[in-house]
C-alpha positions in Angstrom: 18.9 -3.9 30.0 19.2 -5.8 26.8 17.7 -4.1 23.5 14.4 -5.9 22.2 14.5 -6.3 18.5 11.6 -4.8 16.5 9.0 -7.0 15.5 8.0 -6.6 11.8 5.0 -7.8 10.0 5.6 -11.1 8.5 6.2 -11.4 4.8 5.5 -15.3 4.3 6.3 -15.2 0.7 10.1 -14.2 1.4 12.4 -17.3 1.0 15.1 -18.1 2.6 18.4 -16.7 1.2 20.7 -18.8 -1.0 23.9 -17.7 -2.0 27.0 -18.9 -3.4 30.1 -16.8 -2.7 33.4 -17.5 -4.7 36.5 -15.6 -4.7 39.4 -14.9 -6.3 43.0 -14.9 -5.6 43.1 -11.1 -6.7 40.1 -10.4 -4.4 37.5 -10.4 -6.8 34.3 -12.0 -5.0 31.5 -13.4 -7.8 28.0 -13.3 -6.0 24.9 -15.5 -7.0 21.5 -16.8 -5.9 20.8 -20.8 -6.0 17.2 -20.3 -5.8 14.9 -21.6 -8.1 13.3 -20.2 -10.9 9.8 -19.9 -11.8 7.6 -21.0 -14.9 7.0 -17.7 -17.1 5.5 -17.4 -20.4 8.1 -17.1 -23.6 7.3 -13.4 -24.3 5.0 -10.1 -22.4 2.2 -11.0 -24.9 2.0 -14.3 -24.1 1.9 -13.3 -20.7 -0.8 -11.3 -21.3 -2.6 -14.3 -22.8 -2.7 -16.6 -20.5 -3.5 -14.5 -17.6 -6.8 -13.6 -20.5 -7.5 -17.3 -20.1 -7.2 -17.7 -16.5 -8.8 -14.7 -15.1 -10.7 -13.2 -18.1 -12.8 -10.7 -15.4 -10.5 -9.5 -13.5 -8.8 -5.6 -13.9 -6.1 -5.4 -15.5 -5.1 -1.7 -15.6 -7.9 1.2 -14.0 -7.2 4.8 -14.2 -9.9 7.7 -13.1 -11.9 9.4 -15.6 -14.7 11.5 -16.3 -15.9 12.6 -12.4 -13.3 11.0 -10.8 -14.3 7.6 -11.5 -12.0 4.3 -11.8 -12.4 3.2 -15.7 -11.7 -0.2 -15.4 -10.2 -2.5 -18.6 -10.3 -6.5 -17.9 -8.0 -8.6 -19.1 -10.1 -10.3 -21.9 -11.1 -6.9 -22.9 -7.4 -5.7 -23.0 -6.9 -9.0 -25.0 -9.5 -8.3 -27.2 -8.1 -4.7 -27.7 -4.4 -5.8 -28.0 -5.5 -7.8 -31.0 -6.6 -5.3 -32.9 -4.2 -3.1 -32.5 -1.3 -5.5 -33.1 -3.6 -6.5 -36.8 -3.5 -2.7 -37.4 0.3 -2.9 -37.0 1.0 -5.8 -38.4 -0.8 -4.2 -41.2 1.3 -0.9 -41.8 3.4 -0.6 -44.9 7.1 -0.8 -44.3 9.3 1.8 -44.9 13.0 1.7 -45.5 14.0 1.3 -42.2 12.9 -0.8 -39.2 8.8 -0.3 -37.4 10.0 1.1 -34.3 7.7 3.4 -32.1 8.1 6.5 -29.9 6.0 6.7 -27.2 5.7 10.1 -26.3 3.2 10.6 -23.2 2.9 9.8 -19.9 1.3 7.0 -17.7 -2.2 5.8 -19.3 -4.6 3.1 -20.6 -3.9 3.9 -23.9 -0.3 3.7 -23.3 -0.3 0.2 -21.6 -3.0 -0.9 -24.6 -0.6 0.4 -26.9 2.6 -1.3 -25.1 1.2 -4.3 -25.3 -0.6 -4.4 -28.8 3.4 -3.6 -30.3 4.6 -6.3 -27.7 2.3 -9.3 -29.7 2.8 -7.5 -32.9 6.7 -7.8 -32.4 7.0 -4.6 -33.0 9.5 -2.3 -30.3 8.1 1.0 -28.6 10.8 3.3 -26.9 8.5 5.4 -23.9 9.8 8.1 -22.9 9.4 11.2 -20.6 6.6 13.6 -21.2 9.2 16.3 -20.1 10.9 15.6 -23.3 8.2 16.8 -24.7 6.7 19.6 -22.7 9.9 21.6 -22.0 11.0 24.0 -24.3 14.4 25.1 -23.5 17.0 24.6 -25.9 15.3 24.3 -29.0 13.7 20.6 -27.5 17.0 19.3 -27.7 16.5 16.2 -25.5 13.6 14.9 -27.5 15.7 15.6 -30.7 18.4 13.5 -29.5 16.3 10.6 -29.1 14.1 11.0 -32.1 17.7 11.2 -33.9 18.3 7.5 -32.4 15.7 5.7 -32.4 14.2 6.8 -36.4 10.7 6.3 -35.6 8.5 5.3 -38.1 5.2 6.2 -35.4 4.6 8.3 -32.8 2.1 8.0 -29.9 1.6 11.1 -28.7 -2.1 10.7 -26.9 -2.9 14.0 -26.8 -1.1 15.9 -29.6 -2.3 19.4 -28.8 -0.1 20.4 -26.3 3.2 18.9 -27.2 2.9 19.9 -31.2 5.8 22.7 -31.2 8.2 19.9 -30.2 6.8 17.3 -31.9 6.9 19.2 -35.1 10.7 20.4 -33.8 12.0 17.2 -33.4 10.0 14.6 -36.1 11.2 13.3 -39.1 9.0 14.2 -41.9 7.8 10.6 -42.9 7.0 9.6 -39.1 3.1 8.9 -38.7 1.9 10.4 -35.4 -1.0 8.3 -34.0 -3.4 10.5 -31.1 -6.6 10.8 -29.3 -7.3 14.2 -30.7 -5.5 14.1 -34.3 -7.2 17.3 -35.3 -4.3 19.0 -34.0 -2.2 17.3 -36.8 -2.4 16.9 -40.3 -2.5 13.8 -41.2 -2.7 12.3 -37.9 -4.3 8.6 -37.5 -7.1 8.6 -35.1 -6.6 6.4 -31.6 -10.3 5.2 -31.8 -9.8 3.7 -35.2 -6.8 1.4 -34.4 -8.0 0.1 -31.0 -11.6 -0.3 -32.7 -10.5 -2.3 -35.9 -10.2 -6.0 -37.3 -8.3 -8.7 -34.6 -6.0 -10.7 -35.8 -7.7 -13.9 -37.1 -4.9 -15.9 -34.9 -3.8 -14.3 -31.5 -2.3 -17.2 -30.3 -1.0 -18.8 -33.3 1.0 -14.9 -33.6 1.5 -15.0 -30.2 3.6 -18.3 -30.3 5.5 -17.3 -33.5 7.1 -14.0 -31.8 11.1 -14.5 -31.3 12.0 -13.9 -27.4 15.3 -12.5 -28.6 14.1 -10.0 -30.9 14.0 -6.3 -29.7 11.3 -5.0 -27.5 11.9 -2.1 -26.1 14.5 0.7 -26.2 14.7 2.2 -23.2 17.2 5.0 -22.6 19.8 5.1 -19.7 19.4 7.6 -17.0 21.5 10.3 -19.0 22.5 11.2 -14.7 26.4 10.5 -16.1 26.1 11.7 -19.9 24.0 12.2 -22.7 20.6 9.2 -22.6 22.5 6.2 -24.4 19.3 3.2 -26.0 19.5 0.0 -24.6 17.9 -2.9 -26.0 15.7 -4.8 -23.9 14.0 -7.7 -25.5 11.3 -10.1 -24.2 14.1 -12.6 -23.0 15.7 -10.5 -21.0 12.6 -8.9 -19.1 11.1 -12.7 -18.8 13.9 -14.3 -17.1 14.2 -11.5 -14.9 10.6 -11.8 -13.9 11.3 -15.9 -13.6 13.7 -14.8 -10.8 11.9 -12.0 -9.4 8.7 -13.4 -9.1 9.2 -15.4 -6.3 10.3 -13.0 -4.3 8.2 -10.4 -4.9 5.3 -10.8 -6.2 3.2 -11.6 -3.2 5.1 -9.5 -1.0 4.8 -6.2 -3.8 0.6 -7.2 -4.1 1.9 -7.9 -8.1 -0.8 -10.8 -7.8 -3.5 -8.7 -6.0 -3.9 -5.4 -6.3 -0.9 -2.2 -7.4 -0.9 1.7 -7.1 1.6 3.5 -8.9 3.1 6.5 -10.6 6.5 6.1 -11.5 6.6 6.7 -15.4 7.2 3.5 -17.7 9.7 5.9 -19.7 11.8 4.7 -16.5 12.7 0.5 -16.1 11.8 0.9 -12.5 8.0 2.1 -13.2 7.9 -0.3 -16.5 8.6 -3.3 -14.1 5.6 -3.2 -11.9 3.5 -2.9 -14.3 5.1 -6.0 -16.1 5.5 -7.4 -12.7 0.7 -6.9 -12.1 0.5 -8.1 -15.7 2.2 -11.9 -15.1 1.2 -12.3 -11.8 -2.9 -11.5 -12.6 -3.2 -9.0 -10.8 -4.9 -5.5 -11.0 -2.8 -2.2 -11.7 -4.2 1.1 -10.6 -2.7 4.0 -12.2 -1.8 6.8 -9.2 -2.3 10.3 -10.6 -1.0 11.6 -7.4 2.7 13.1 -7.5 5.0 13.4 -4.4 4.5 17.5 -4.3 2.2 19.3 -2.4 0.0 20.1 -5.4 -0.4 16.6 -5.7 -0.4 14.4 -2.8 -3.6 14.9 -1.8 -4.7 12.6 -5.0 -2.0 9.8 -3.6 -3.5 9.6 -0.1 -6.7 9.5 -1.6 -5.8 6.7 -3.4 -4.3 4.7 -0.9 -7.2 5.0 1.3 -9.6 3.4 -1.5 -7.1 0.6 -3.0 -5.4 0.0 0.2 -2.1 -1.4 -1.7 0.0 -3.9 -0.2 3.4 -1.9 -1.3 4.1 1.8 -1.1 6.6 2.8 -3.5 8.0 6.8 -3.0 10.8 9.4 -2.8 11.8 9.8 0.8 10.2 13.6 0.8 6.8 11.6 0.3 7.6 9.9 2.8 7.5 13.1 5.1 4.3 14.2 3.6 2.7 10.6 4.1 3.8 11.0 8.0 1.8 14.3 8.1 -0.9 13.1 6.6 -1.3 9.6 8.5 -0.5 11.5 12.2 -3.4 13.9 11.7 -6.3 11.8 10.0 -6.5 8.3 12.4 -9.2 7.0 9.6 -6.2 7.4 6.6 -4.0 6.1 8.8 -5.5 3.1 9.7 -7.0 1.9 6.1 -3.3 3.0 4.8 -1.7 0.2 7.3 -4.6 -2.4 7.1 -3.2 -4.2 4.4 0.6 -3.2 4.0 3.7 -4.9 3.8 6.6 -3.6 2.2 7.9 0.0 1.5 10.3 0.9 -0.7 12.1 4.5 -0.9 14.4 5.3 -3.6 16.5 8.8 -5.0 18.0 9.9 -1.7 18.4 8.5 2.1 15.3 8.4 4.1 15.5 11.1 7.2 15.9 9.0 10.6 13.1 10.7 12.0 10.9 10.3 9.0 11.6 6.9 9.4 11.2 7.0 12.9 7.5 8.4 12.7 6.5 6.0 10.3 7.0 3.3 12.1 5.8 4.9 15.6 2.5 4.9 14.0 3.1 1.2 12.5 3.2 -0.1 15.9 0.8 1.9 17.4 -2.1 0.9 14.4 -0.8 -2.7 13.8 1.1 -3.5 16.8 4.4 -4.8 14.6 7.1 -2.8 12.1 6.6 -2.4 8.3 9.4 -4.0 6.6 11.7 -1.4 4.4 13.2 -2.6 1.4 15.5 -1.2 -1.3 17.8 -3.0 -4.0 19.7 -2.0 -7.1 19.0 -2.4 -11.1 20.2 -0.4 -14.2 18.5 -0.1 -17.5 21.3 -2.2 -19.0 20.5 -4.9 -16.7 16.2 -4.8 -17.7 15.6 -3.5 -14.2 16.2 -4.1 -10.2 18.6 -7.3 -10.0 19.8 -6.9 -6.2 17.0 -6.9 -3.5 16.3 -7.3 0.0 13.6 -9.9 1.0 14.3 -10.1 4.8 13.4 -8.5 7.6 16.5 -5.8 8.1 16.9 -2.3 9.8 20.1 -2.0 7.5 19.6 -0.1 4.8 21.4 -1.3 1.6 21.1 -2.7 -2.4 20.7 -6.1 -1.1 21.5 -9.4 -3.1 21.7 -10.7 -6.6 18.2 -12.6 -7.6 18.2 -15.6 -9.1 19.9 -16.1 -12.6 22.4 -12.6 -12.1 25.8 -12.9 -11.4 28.0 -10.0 -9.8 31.1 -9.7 -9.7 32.6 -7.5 -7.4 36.2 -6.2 -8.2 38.0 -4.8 -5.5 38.4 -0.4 -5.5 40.0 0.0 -2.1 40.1 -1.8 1.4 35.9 -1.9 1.6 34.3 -0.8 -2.0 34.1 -3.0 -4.6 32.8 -1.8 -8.7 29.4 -4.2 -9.1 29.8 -5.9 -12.1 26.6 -7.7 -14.0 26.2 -10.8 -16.4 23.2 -12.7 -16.8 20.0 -13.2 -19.0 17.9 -10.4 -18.3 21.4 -8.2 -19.0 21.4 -5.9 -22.4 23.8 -7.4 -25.5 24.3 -4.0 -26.1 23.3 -0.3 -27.0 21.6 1.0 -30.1 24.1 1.4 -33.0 26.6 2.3 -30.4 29.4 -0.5 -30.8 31.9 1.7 -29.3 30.1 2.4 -26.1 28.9 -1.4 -25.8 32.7 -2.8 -26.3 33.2 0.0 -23.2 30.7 -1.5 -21.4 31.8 -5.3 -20.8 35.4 -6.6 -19.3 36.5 -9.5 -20.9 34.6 -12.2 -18.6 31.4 -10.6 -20.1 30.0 -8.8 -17.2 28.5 -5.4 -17.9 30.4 -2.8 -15.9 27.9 -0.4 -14.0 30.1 2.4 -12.8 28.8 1.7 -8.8 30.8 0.9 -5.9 29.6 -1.1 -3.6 30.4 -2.3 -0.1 29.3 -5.7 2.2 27.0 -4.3 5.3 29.2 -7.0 6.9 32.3 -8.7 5.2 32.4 -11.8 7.2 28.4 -12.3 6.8 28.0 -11.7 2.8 24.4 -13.0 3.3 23.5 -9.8 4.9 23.8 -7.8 1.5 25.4 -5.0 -0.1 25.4 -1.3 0.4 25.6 1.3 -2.1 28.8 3.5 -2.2 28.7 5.7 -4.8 28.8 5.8 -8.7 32.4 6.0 -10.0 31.7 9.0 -12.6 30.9 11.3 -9.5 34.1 11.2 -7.5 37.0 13.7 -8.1 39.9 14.9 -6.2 40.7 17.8 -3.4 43.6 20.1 -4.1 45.4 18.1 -1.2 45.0 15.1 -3.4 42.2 13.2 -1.4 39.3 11.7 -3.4 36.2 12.7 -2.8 32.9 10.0 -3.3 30.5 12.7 -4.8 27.6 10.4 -4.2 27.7 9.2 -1.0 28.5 13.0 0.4 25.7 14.5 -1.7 23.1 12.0 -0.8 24.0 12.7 3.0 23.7 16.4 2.7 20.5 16.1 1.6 18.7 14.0 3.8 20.6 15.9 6.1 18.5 18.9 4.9 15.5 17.6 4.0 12.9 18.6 3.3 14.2 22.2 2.9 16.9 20.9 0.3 15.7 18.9 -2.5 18.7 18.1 -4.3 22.7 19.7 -4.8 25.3 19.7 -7.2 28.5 19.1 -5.5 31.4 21.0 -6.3 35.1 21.1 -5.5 37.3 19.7 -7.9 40.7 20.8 -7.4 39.7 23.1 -5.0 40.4 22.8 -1.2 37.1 21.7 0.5 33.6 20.7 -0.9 31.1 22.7 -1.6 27.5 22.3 -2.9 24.6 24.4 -4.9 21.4 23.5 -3.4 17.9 23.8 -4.9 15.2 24.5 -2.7 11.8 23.3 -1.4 9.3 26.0 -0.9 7.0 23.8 1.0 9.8 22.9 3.0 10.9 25.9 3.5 7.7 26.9 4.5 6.9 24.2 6.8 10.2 23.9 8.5 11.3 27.7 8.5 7.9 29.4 8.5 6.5 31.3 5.8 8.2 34.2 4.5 11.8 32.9 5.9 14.7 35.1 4.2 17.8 33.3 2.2 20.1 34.2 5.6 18.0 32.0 7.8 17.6 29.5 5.5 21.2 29.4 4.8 21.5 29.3 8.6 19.6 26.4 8.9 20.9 24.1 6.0 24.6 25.2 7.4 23.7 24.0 11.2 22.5 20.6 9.4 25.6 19.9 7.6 28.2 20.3 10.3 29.6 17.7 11.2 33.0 18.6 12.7 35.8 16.3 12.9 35.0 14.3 9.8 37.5 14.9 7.1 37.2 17.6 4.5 36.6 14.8 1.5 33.6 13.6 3.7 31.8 16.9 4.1 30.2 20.1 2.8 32.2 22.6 3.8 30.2 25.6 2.2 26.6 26.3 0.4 24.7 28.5 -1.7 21.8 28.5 -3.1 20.3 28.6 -6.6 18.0 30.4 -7.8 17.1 28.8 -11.0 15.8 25.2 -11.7 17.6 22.3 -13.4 17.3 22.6 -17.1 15.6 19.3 -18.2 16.6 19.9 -21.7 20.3 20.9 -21.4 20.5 17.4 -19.6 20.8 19.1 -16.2 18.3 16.3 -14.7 17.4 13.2 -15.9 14.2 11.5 -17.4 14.1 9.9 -13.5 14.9 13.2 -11.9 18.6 12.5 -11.0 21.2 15.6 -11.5 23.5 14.7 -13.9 26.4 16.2 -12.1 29.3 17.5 -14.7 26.0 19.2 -17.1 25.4 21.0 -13.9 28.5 21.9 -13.0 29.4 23.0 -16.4 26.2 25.0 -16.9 26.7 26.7 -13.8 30.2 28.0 -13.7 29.6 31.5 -12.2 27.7 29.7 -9.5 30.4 27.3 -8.3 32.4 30.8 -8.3 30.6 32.3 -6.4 30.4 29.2 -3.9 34.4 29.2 -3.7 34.7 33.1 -3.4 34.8 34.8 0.2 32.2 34.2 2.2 29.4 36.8 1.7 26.0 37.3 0.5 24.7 34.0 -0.4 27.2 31.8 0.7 27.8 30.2 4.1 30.5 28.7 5.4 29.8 24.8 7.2 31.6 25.4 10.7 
């Protein structure tokens, strides 16, 4: 009996894909879009004005106060706010080196106020994690390292109470630190006073005189391969990518209707839905929910109220989300009312999660929610590769509209993705070395991924991710291992029990990999109270997989017992394990791994 395909929900705003494919005698293949372009604004402020003038009522940004309540800020108020604190900036004295600020907090109103404001004052902001901030380890090494490149002349620290033992670590002396409670600091420059002061007398005309290719934002790389390096994003770059994007996404993603999110704007992936609501008029609501159990419970509220049509969310959400939806028939239906796209990113989504999910898609709505994924680097603004058609395939997609890759040949099926286009970086921040290391001589920025075709003969059904460069290393027996692709299989293999590993086994025999736990996980998989040996049972029986070659497996696991140290560069500002820092840190662990097999250590039949 022949297989009926799925039936998904239509996304009408998806157009049909144009691609040019051109290769090379060597077997380079250069991928890019024919698709038109759309009108956007010169720069994010102007963006900001015209969306004023067209829909001067509407929300732009709500978060939840006092009692719970959405504070809402419209787009002629944010206008009106913006102004005055880009005259307030415009106003500062100027020091001996450039007006650049550090943006040292996490999601808020203030913060988008205060993004914006810089944006139409020309001046560049430099977000970054509020982990920076709030761990301690290490004498707050990872916020010195970036206060040391960036110079700031002003800080935005929101709330300075809490974070003032780093702040006061890491700070140069003549840095002025703007806050929301600057009692805390001497000398601080009260919030209220700059969002509260004189407009400037011309918006527009300020507006119109700001120079697209002048720096914006410093945004630093993932650090998951090294030490954070600053890459300079400027209004050109994240406009032209928006020219392309925008017709792809924005009605599928809600950007002109209504958005829920958390990811941090320290991170290009969170800063681009928020730039993505701004341009397209629509209303962003600030989700104070995080994917952990603590947490979740504010997420599912939300979705229930604002009824998004775009979920964005690590795939161990996606397990909690599942739970939630199969036991509350209420949730589940407002959550699938209005949806139509999903997106999961930071490690493969479990089959059966997947599975679930959809069961209770068809059985609400009758059809499939599409799944989507694609690929974008810091270096290149944000996400240049999507997939905007309905697919079961799971992959990085294809190059939008203005972004060329080049795809340089690593072995019989992976290819390096190389990047050139608008919306990619000139280079880093007074790093010339690293930016000459970071282009080939056609100009294309080399990103360090491999990727391969979902289907060779049929380019126009995308790409597939196959592993960053940096993470593979050789067997004793000589056979390369591609650190990525095993990791990220081991632990959706083990979800939700595992959360994430450092893999191990260079120059040894087999692979092997540390895992960090889940307690909640643990706890709902294994029972409460289940003991390391039947833990380490369970994540062993989950990564067998005899007969696949030793450079394609986990061959034995331990556990550790101590978390990733944010501040020794252990994880990143998005949560990715930078895997040498770990490795390195963690030397007596990996020995233990490779020793006999014996307490704490099993052996992957």
């Amino acid at each position: 009996m022949p297989t009926v395909a799925p039936r998904f929900r239509a996304v009408d705003a998806f157009p049909e894909v144009a691609l040019r494919v051109d290769e090379r005698a060597d077997g380079t293949v250069l991928l890019r879009s024919t698709a038109p372009l759309a009108d956007v604004p010169a720069t994010l402020a102007a963006g900001l004005a015209a969306q004023a003038a067209r829909v001067p009522d509407r929300t732009l940004i709500a978060a939840r106060g006092p009692g719970d309540e959405w504070q809402h800020v419209s787009y002629a108020a944010a206008r009106d706010t913006v102004s005055r604190i880009a005259a307030w900036l415009s106003a500062r004295p100027r020091q001996d080196r450039p007006e650049r600020i550090l943006i040292v907090t996490g999601n808020s109103i203030q913060h988008a106020l205060l993004t914006l404001g810089a944006a139409a004052a020309g001046v560049p902001i430099c977000p970054v994690s509020a982990q920076y901030a709030l761990s301690s380890g290490g004498g707050h090494g990872r916020l010195r390292h970036v206060v040391g490149l960036i110079r700031p002349t002003l800080v935005f620290a929101e709330r300075v109470g809490p974070i003032g033992p780093a702040l006061r670590a890491a700070l140069p002396a003549d840095a002025t630190v703007l806050a929301t409670d600057p009692q805390h600091w001497p000398g601080a420059v009260d919030w209220a006073e700059v969002r509260t002061g004189r407009p400037l007398p011309d918006f527009d005309g300020q507006v119109a005189a700001l120079d697209p290719d002048a720096p914006m934002r410093y945004m630093l790389t993932s650090g998951s391969t090294g030490r954070p390096k600053v890459v300079v994003q400027t209004n050109r770059m994240w406009l032209s990518l928006f020219s392309a994007v925008g017709p792809l996404l924005a009605h599928a993603s809600g950007w002109d209707e209504r958005t829920l999110d958390w990811m941090p704007w320290s991170h290009v992936a969170g800063a681009s839905v928020l730039v993505g609501s701004l341009l397209n008029g629509g209303s962003f609501y600030l989700d104070e929910g995080r994917p952990t159990p603590e947490l979740f419970g504010r997420t599912l509220r939300n979705l229930a109220e604002i009824q998004p049509l775009f979920f964005a969310n690590v795939p161990y959400a996606f397990g909690m989300l599942c739970d939630a939806l199969e036991a509350d028939g209420a949730l589940r239906r407002a959550f699938f009312e209005h949806l139509q796209l999903c997106l999961y990113g930071g490690a493969g989504l479990p089959q059966p999660v997947y599975d679930r999910f959809q069961a209770m898609a068809e059985a609400t709505l009758g059809e499939r929610i599409m799944f989507t994924t694609g690929y974008g680097c810091t270096e290149a603004t944000a996400g240049v590769m999507s997939i905007t058609w309905p697919t079961t395939e799971v992959g990085v997609g294809l190059p939008v509209t203005g972004v060329e890759v080049k795809l340089v040949p690593l072995d019989a099926t992976r290819y390096e993705a190389r990047l050139r286009g608008t919306c990619v970086m000139a280079g880093y921040l007074d790093d010339p070395g690293a930016t000459a290391r970071a282009f080939d001589a056609d100009g294309f920025y080399r990103t360090g991924d491999a990727l391969r075709f979902v289907d060779r003969a049929r380019p126009e059904r995308g790409l597939v991710f196959a592993g960053r460069l940096a993470e593979e290393f050789k067997l004793s027996t000589g056979t390369f291992v591609s650190g990525g692709n095993v990791r990220a299989d081991a632990v959706a293999a083990t979800s939700p029990v595992v959360t994430d590993a450092v893999l191990c086994g260079e120059g040894r025999d087999e692979v092997g990999a540390l895992v960090w736990l889940n307690p909640a996980g643990v706890a709902a998989t294994l029972g409460e109270g289940a003991g390391e040996d039947a833990i380490l049972d369970w994540i062993a029986a989950r990564l067998a997989r005899p007969g696949l070659p030793s450079a394609e497996r986990v061959g034995r696991v331990a556990i550790l017992h101590s978390p990733p140290d944010v501040d020794a560069g252990e994880m990143s500002d998005k949560g990715s394990i930078n895997q040498a820092i770990a490795r390195a840190r963690r030397g007596t662990d990996v020995e233990r791994l490779y020793a006999r097999s014996g307490p704490g250590v099993r052996v992957v039949r």
